[in-house]
C-alpha positions as CSV (number, residue, x, y, z in Angstrom):
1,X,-7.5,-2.3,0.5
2,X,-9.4,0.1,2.9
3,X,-6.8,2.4,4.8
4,X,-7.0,3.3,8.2
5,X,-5.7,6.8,8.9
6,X,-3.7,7.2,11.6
7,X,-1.5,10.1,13.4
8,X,1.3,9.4,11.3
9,X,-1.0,9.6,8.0
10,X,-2.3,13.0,9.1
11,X,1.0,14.2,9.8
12,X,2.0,12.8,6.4
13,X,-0.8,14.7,4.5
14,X,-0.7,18.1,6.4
15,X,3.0,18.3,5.5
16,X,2.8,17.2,1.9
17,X,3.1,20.5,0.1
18,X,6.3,21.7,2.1
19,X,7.7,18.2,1.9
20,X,7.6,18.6,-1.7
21,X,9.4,21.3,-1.9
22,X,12.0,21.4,1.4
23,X,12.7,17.6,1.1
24,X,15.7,17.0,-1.6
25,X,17.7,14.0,-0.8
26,X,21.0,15.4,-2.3
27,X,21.0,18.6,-0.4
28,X,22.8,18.3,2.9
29,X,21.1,17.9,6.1
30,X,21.2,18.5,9.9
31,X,23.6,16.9,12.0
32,X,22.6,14.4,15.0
33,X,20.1,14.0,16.1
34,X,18.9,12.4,13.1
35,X,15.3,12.8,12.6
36,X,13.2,11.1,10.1
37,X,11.5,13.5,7.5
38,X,7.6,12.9,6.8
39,X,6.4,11.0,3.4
40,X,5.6,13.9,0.7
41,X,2.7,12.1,0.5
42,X,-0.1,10.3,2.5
43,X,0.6,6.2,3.2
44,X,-1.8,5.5,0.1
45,X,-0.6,7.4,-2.4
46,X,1.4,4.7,-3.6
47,X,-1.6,2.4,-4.7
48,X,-1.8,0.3,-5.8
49,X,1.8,-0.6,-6.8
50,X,2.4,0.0,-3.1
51,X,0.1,-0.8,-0.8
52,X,-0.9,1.7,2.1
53,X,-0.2,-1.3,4.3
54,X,3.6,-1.7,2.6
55,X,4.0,2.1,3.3
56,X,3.0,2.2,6.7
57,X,4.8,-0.8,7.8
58,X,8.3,-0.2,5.5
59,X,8.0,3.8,6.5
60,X,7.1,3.7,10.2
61,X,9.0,0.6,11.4
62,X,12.2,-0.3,9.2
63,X,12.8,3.5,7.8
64,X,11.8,5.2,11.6
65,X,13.9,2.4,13.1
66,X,17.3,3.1,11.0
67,X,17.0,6.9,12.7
68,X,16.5,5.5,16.0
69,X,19.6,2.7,16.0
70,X,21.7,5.8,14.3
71,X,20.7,7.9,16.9
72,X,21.9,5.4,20.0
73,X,24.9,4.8,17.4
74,X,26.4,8.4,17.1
75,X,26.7,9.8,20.9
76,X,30.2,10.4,21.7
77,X,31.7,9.6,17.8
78,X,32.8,12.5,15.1
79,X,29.7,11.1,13.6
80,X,28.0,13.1,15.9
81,X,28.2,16.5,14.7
82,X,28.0,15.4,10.5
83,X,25.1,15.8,8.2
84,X,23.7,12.3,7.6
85,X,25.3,12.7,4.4
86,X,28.7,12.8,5.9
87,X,27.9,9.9,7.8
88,X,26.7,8.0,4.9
89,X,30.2,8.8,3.6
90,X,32.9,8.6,6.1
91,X,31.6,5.9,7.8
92,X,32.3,3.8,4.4
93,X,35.9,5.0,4.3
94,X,36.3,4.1,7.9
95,X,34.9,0.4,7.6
96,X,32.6,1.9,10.5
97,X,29.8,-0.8,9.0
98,X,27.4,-0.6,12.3
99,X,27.4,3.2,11.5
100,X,26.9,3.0,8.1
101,X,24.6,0.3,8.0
102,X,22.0,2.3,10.0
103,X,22.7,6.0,7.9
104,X,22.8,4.1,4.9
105,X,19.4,2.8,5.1
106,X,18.3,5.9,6.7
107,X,19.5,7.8,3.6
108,X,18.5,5.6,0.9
109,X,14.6,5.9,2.1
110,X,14.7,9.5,2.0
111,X,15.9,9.1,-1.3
112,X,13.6,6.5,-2.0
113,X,10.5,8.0,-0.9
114,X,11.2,11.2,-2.8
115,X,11.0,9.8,-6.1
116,X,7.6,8.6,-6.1
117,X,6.6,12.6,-5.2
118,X,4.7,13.5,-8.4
119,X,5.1,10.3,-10.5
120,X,4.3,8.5,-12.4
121,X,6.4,11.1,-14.9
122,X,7.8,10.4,-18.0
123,X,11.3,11.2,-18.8
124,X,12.5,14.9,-19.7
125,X,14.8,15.1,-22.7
126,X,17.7,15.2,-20.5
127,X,17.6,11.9,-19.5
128,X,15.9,10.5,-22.7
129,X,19.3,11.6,-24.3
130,X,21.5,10.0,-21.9
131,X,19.4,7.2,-21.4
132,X,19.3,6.4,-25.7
133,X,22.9,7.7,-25.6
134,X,24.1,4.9,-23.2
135,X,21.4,2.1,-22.7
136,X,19.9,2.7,-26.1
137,X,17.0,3.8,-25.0
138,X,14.5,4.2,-22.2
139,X,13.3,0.8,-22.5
140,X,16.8,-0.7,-22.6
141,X,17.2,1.3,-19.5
142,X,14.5,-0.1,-17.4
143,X,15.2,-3.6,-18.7
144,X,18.7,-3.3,-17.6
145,X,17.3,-2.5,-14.4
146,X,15.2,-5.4,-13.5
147,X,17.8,-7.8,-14.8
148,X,20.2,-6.1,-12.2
149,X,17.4,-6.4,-9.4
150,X,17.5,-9.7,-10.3
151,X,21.3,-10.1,-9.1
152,X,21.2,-8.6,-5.8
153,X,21.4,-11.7,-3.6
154,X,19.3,-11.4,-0.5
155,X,18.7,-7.9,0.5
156,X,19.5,-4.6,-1.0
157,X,19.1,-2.0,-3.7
158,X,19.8,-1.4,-7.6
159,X,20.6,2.0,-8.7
160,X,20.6,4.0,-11.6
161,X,23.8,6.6,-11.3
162,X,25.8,8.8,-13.1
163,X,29.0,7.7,-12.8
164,X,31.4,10.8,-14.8
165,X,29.1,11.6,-17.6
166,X,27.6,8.5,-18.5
167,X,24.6,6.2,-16.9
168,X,25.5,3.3,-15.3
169,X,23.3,0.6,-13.0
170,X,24.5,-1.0,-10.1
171,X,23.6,-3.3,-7.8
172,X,24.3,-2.6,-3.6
173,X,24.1,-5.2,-1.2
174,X,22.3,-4.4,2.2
175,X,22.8,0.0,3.0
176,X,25.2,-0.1,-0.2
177,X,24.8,3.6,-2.4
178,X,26.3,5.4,-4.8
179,X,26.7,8.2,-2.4
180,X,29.1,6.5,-0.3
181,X,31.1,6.0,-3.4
182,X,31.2,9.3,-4.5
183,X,29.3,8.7,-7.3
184,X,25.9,10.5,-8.4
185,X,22.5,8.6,-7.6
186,X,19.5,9.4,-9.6
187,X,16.9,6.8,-9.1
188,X,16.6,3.7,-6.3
189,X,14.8,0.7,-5.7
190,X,14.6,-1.3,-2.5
191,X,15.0,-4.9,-3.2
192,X,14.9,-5.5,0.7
193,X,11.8,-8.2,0.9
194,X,9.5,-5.6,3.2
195,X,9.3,-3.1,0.5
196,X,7.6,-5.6,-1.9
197,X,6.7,-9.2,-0.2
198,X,3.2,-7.7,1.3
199,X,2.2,-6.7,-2.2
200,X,4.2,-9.3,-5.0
201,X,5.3,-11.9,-2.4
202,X,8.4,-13.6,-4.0
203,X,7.8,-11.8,-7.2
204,X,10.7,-9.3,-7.2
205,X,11.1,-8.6,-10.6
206,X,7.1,-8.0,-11.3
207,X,7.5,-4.9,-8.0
208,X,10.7,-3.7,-10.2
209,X,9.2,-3.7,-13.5
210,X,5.8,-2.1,-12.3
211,X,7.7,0.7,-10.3
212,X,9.3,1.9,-13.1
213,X,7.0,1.9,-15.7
214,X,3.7,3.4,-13.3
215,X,5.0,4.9,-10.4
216,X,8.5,6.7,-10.5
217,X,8.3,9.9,-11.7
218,X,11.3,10.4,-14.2
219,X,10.8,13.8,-14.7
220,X,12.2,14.3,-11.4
221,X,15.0,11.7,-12.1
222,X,15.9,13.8,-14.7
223,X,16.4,16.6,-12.3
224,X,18.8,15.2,-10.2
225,X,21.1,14.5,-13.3
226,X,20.8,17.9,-14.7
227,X,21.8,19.4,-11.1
C-alpha cells in the first residue's frame, strides 16, 4: 500500500533514534499535562503485519485522543500532579473508571508501540527459560496467547506478565493492565478491532498469531523481565 508522508510521519522518523532509547514504558513519566510520545518508528515500519494506514489511524486518532480526554479529565483532581503511571494505578483503586479508562489506554499504547521497536527479535535465554520453565516452551507460550485473544469478549488486550516469578497470560477487558494490578507486564496486544480490522478484518486470531511470530521483538521482552 503506498504511504503518504505526512507532518506526523516526519516527526515520527526525525525522532526515532532518541525515541528508542528515552521512551521505556515502565519508567515513570511526567505528570499532567499528559502528552503523547512519538512512534520510535515511522507509520510504515510495521508492514506489512500493520499497515501504515492501521498506524496512522490507531496512533493519531484513538492513541492521541486517550491524551486529549485525559487531559480535560485531570484539571482540578489529585490526578493532576501524578505520573501517568500513578494515574493508571490509583485511579483503579479508586473505581475512578472515566479516569482510568482514558490513562489506561493511554498507557497501554506507549507500551504497545514500544515493543515493535527493533523486532522482529527472537527470545533471549532469559525468557526462553521461563517461557520452557512455565508454558513449556516458546511455542506453548505464543499458543497460549492466541487462545487467550480469543477470550476477550469485545474489546481489549491479552498480556503476557510476570506475576511473582512465574509467567502468566491474562486477558483485560477494555483499558484493563497488569500495571494497575501491581503486577509486571512484559508483552501486549491490542485486541480493540481498530488495531487489526483494516488489515485482518474479523480475523483476530490470524493479527495475534502473525504479531508474535514476525513482528514483536522478544529480545526486548526479555528485557523488561530481567529489569
Amino acid at each position: 500500500m503506498p504511504v503518504t508522508m505526512t507532518r506526523r510521519t516526519t516527526l515520527a522518523l526525525g525522532a526515532a533514534a532518541a525515541a528508542s532509547t528515552l521512551f521505556k514504558p515502565h519508567v515513570a513519566r511526567a505528570a499532567a499535562p499528559f502528552e503523547q510520545p512519538p512512534l520510535p518508528y515511522g507509520e510504515d515500519a510495521l508492514a506489512p503485519q500493520i499497515s501504515a494506514r492501521t498506524v496512522g489511524l490507531h496512533y493519531g486518532k484513538h492513541h492521541a485522543g486517550y491524551y486529549t480526554k485525559l487531559n480535560e479529565l485531570v484539571p482540578n483532581t489529585p490526578y493532576a500532579d501524578m505520573t501517568l503511571e500513578e494515574v493508571v494505578k490509583q485511579s483503579k483503586d479508586n473505581n475512578d473508571n472515566a479516569i482510568f479508562n482514558q490513562a489506561g489506554q493511554a498507557w497501554n499504547h506507549e507500551f504497545y508501540w514500544q515493543q515493535f521497536a527493533g523486532g522482529p527479535k527472537q527470545p533471549n535465554a532469559t525468557l526462553e527459560e521461563a517461557a520452557t520453565r512455565d508454558f513449556g516452551g516458546v511455542t506453548a507460550m505464543n499458543e497460549a496467547i492466541v487462545k487467550e485473544a480469543g477470550n476477550v469478549f469485545g474489546t481489549g488486550w491479552v498480556w503476557l506478565l510476570q506475576d511473582g516469578d512465574k509467567l502468566a497470560v491474562r486477558g483485560y477487558q477494555d483499558a484493563g493492565n497488569p500495571l494497575a494490578e501491581g503486577l509486571k507486564p512484559l508483552m501486549g496486544i491490542d485486541v480493540w478491532e481498530h488495531a487489526y480490522y483494516l488489515d485482518y478484518e474479523n480475523r483476530r486470531a490470524d493479527h495475534v498469531k502473525t504479531l508474535l511470530a514476525e513482528r514483536v521483538n522478544w529480545a526486548w521482552v526479555g528485557e523488561q523481565l530481567a529489569s
